[in-house]
C-alpha positions in Angstrom: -13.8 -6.5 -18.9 -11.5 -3.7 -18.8 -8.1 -3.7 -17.8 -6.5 -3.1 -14.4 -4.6 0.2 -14.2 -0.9 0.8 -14.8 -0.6 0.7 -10.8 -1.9 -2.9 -10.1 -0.9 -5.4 -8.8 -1.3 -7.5 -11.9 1.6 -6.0 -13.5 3.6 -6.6 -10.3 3.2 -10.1 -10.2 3.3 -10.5 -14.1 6.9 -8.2 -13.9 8.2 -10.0 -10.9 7.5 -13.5 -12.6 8.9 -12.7 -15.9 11.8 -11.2 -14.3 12.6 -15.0 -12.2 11.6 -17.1 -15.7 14.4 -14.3 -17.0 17.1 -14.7 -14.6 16.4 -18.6 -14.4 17.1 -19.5 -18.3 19.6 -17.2 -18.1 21.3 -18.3 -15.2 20.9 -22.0 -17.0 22.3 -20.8 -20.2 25.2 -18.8 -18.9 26.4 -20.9 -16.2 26.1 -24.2 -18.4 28.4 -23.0 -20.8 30.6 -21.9 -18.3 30.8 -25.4 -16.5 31.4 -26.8 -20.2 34.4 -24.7 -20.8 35.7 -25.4 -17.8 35.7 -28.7 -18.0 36.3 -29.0 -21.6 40.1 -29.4 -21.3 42.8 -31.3 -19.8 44.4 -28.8 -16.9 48.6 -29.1 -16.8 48.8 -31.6 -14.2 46.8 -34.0 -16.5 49.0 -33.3 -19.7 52.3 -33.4 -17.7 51.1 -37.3 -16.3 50.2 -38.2 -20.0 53.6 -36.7 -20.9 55.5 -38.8 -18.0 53.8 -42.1 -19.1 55.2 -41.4 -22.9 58.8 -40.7 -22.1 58.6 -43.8 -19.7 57.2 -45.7 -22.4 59.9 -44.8 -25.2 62.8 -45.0 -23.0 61.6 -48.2 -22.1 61.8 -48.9 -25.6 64.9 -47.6 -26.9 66.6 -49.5 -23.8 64.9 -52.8 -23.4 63.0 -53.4 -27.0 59.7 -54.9 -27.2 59.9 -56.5 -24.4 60.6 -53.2 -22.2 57.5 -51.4 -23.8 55.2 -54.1 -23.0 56.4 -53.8 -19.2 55.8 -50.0 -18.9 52.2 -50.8 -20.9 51.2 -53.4 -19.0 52.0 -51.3 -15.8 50.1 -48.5 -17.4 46.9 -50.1 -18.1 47.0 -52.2 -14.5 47.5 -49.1 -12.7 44.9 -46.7 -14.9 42.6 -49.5 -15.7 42.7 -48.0 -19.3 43.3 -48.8 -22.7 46.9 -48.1 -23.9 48.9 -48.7 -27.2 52.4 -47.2 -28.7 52.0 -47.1 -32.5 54.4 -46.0 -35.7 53.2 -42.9 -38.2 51.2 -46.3 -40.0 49.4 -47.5 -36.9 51.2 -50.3 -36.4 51.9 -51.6 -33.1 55.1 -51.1 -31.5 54.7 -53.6 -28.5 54.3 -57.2 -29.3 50.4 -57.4 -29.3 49.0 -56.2 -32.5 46.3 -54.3 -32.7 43.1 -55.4 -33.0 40.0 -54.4 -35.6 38.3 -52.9 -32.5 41.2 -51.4 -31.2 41.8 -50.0 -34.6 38.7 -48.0 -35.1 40.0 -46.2 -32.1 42.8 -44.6 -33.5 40.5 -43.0 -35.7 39.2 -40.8 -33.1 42.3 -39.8 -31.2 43.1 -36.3 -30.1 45.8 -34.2 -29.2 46.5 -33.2 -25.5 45.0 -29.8 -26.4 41.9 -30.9 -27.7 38.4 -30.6 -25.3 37.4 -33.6 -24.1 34.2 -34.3 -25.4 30.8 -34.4 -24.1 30.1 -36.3 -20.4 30.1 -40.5 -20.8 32.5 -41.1 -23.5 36.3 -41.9 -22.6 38.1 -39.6 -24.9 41.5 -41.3 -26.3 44.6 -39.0 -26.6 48.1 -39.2 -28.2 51.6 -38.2 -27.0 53.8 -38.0 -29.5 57.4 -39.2 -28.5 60.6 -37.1 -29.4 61.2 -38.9 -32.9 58.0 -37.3 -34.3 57.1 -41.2 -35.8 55.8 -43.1 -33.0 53.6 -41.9 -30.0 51.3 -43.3 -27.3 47.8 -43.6 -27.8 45.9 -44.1 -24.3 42.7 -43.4 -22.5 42.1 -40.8 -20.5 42.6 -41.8 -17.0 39.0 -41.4 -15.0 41.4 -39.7 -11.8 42.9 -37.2 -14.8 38.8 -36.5 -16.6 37.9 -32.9 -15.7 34.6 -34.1 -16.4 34.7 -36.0 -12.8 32.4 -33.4 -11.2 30.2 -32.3 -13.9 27.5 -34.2 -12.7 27.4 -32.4 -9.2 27.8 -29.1 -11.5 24.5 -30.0 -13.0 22.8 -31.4 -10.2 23.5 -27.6 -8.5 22.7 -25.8 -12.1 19.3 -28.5 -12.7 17.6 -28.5 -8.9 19.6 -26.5 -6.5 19.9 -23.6 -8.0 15.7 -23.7 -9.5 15.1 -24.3 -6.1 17.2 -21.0 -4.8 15.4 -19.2 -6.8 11.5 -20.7 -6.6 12.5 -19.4 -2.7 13.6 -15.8 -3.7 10.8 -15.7 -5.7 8.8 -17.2 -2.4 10.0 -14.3 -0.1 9.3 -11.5 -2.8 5.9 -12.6 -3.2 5.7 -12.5 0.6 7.0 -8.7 0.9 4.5 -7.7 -1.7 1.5 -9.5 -1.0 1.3 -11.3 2.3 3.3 -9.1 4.1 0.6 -5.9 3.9 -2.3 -8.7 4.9 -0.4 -10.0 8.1 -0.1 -6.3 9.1 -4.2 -5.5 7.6 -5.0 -9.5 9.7 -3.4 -7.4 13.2 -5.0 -4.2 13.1 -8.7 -5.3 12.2 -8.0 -7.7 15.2 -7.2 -4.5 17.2 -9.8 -2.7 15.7 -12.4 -5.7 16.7 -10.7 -5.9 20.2 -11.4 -2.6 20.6 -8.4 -0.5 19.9 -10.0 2.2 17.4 -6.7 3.9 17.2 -5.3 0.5 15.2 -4.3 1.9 11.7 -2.9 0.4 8.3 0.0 3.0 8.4 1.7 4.6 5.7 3.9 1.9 4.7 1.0 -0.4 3.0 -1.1 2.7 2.4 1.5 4.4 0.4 1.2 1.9 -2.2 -1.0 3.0 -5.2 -2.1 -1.1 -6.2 -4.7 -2.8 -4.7 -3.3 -3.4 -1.7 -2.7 0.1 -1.1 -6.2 1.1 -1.5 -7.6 -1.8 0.7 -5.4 0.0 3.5 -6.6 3.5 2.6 -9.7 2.0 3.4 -9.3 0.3 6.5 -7.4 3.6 7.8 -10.8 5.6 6.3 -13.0 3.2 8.0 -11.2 2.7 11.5 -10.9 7.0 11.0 -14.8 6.9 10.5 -15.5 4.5 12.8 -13.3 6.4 15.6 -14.8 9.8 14.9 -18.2 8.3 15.3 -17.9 6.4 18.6 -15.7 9.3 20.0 -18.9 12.0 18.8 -21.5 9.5 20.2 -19.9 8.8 23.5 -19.4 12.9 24.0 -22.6 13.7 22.8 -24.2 11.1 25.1 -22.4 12.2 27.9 -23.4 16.1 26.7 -27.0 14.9 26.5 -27.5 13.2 30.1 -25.9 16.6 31.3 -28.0 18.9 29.7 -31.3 16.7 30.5 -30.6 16.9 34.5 -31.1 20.5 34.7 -34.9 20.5 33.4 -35.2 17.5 35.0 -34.0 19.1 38.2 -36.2 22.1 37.7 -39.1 20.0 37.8 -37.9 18.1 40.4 -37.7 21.5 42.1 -41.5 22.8 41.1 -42.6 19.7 41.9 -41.6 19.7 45.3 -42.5 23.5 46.0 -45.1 25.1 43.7 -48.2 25.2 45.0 -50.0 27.1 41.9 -51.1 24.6 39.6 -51.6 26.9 36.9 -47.8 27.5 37.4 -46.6 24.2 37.7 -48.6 23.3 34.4 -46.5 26.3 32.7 -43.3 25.4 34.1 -43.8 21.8 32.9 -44.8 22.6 29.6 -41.7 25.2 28.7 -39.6 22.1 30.4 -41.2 19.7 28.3 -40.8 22.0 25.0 -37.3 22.6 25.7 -36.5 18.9 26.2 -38.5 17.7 23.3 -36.1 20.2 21.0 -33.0 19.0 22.5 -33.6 16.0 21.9 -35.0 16.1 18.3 -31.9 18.0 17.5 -29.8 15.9 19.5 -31.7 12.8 17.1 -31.3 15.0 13.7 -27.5 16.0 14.4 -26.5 11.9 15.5 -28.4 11.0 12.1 -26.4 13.5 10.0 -23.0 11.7 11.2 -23.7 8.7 11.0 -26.5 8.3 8.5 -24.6 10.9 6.1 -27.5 10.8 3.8 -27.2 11.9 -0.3 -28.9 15.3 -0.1 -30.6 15.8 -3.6 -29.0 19.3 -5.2 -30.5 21.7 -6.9 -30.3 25.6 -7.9 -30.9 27.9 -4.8 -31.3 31.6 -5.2 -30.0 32.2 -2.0 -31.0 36.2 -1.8 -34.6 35.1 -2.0 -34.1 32.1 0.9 -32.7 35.0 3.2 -35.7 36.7 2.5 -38.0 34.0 3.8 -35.7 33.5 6.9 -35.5 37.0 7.4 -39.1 37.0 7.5 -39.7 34.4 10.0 -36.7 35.6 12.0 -38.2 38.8 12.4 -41.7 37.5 13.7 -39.8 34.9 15.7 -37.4 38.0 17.7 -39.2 41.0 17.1 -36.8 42.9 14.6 -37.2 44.8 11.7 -36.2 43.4 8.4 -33.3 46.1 8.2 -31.7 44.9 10.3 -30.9 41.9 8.6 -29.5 43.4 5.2 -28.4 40.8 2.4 -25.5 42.3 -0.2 -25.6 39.4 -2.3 -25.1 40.3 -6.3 -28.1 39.3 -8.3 -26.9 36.6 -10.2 -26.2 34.4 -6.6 -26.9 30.9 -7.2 -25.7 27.6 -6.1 -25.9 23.9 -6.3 -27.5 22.7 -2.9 -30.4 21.2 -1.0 -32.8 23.8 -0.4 -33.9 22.4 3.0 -30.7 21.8 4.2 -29.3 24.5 3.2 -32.3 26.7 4.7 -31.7 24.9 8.1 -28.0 26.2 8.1 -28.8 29.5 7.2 -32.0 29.4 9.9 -29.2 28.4 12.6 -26.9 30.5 11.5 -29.1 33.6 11.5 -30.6 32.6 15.2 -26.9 32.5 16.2 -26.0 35.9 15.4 -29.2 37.4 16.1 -29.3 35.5 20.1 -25.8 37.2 20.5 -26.2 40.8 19.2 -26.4 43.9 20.5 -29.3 45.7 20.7 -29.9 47.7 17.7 -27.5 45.0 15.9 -27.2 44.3 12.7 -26.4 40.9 10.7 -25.6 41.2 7.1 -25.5 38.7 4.5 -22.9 39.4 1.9 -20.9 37.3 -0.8 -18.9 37.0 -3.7 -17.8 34.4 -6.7 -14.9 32.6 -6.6 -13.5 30.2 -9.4 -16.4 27.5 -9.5 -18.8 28.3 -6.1 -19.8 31.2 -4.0 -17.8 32.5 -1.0 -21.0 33.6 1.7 -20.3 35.0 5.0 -23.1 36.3 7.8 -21.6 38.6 10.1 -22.8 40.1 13.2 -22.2 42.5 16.0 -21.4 41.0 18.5 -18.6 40.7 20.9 -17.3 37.9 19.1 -15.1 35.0 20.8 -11.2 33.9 21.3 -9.5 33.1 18.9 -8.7 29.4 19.7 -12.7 28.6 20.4 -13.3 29.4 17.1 -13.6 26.1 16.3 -14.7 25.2 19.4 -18.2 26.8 18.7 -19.3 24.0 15.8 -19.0 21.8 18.8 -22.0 20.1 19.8 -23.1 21.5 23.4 -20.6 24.3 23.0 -22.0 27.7 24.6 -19.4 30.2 25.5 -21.2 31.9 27.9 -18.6 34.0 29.5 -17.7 35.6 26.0 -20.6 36.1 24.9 -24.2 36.9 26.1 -27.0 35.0 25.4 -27.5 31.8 27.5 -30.3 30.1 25.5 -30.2 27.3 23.7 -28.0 24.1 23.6 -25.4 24.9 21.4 -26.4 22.3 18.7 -27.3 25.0 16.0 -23.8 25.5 14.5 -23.3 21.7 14.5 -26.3 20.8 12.7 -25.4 23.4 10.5 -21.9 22.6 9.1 -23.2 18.9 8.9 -26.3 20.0 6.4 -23.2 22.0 4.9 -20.6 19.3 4.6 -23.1 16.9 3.3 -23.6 19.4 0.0 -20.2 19.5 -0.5 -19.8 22.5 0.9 -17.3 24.6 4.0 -18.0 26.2 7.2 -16.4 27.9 9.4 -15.6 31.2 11.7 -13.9 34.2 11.8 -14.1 37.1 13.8 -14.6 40.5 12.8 -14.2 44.3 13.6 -16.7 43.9 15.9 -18.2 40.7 15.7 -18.3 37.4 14.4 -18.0 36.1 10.9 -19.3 32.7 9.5 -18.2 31.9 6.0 -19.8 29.1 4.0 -18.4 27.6 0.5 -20.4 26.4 -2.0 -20.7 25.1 -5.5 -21.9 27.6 -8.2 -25.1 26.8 -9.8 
């Protein structure tokens, strides 16, 4: 199994996920250490109460004794609900409690007001040295003067809020990039199914070049397709009911009137013949839209199919075969269906030939370009405007009033740039000095 291309998806979600795992340890990391430092110390109001409680305490004993200091301690330790102690430069007590084992081992671990505060659950012990430089208070920190008060909230915010801040960024990115483009591909194939055929992805989901992005290309392909189709089929329907009433109408007509049975059997017959072919090519030109079969390719010497179609059209009309010169260089092959492609030619040669002059001429000439041939068939005729050009590969199209010829149903030219866009190939007008030009590109043998 091979893997997806550099424009998936995949590597979206894999980026977008990394980039979230990323930011999240590194938002942990960065912002623990921050709450640590800045709650590792004691801030100045702390220091300065520590500092008020030792000048209380040695003024209370240079004025009043022992008995003053155990006064302002036994205050202290009511009031702070903490341990307290005033000690010499040997540990010895100052008050007139000494100091017990217990209460020895913590003066092993005192600190100076300076000194971090430790990690969260202990109760750090700190000294203030009073102004003799020998003796000093030894006391617990206060739990009103800990700067550690609110770590806990700190880490509730760093442990859960802020995962869950960013489980809901990550949430709404994943929604912009993958359920957004569904809710808008969920509304249009409900408008499409409702009945809306204009109803398209749009450029902002088929822009994309992941998956997504081609899943709208090929809804906006499909609803195109599906569009084109009911549009064609509706207008050639509505083409085809008109163009059946006037034979219909005919015979109506003879029907009613003619009195010559030889006559009316005639009549019927050319009316019959003329609505069996509209029809079949009616049938053959729906089946290339929508069927859009795989024509099988092969090499085609094209000067040697004009020769066959100049043979029949010349038994068919009644002209000579020089009239229907082909200027194609020797070498002229290309990669097509040889049916098809004689069934373009066939129409396209009927065309000109229904709509020249008399004594006109229609001339089959071509040239190589880069990878195909570059053919063109041009007549004599009076050609036709400029913006029905396009008009003419219309199906039911006959521009009578620009040029003569009113026979047929003007389903050759169709039929013939489907045969030609199913080999991968272009058709399309021009018009010339006189006449009119129809170019067809195909690929070189």
């Amino acid at each position: 199994m091979s893997l997806p291309g550099r424009h998936s998806l995949l590597w979206k979600l894999c980026a977008l996920l990394a980039l979230v795992c990323l930011l999240m340890a590194s938002l942990q990391v960065d912002l623990h250490q921050r709450i640590y430092a800045a709650n590792a110390r004691l801030d100045e109001a702390a220091k300065l109460t520590l500092h008020t409680y030792a000048r209380d305490a040695e003024h209370a004993l240079q004025r009043e004794g022992m008995r003053g200091l155990d006064s302002v301690l036994q205050r202290l330790r009511e009031r702070e609900q903490v341990w307290a102690v005033v000690v010499d430069e040997h540990q010895h007590s100052l008050a007139s409690r000494p100091i017990e084992a217990s209460e020895r081992q913590k003066l092993d671990f005192v600190r100076r007001l300076d000194f971090p505060v430790g990690r969260p659950g202990g109760s750090p012990i700190y000294y203030v040295p009073f102004s003799d430089g020998r003796s000093r208070l030894v006391v617990e920190l206060p739990a009103r003067l800990d700067p550690r008060t609110h770590t806990h909230l700190w880490v509730l915010l760093l442990q859960q809020v802020l995962p869950a801040c960013l489980a809901l960024v990550l949430g709404a990115l994943l929604y912009r990039v993958l359920i957004a483009p569904m809710v808008i591909l969920r509304r249009q194939a409900h408008a499409l199914s409702a009945g809306n055929l204009g109803a398209r992805i749009g450029p902002r989901v088929a822009r994309r070049q992941d998956e997504l992005g081609e899943l709208g290309r090929a809804f906006d392909h499909m609803a195109e397709r599906l569009q084109t189709t009911v549009v064609f089929q509706r207008r050639l329907l509505r083409d085809l009911s008109h163009e059946l009433r006037t034979p219909l109408s005919r015979l109506r007509a003879a029907g009613e009137r003619e009195t010559d049975i030889t006559a009316m059997r005639q009549r019927l017959d050319r009316e019959v013949q003329g609505m069996e072919r509209l029809i079949a090519d009616t049938l053959e030109l729906v089946w290339l839209d929508t069927e859009r079969p795989a024509l099988p390719l092969e090499t085609v010497e094209v000067e040697r199919l004009w020769e066959v179609l100049r043979e029949d059209a010349c038994f068919e009309s009644g002209w000579a075969a020089e009239r229907m010169p082909c200027d194609l260089p020797a070498d002229c092959r290309v990669l097509g269906n040889l049916n098809g492609l004689a069934q373009a030619l066939e129409n396209i040669l009927r065309n000109a030939i229904r709509h020249s002059p008399p004594q006109g001429r229609v001339r089959l000439t071509g040239r190589r370009v880069q990878a195909g041939w570059h053919l063109w068939v041009e007549d004599q005729g009076p050609g036709v405007t400029a913006d029905t050009l396009e008009l003419i590969f219309q199906p039911f199209a006959r521009l009578n009033a620009a040029r003569p010829g009113a026979d047929g149903y003007g389903l050759g030219l169709s039929i013939a740039r489907s045969v030609v866009q199913l080999q991968g190939g272009r058709l399309w007008a021009e018009n010339a000095q006189p006449g009119l030009r129809l170019h067809l590109e195909l690929a070189a043998a």
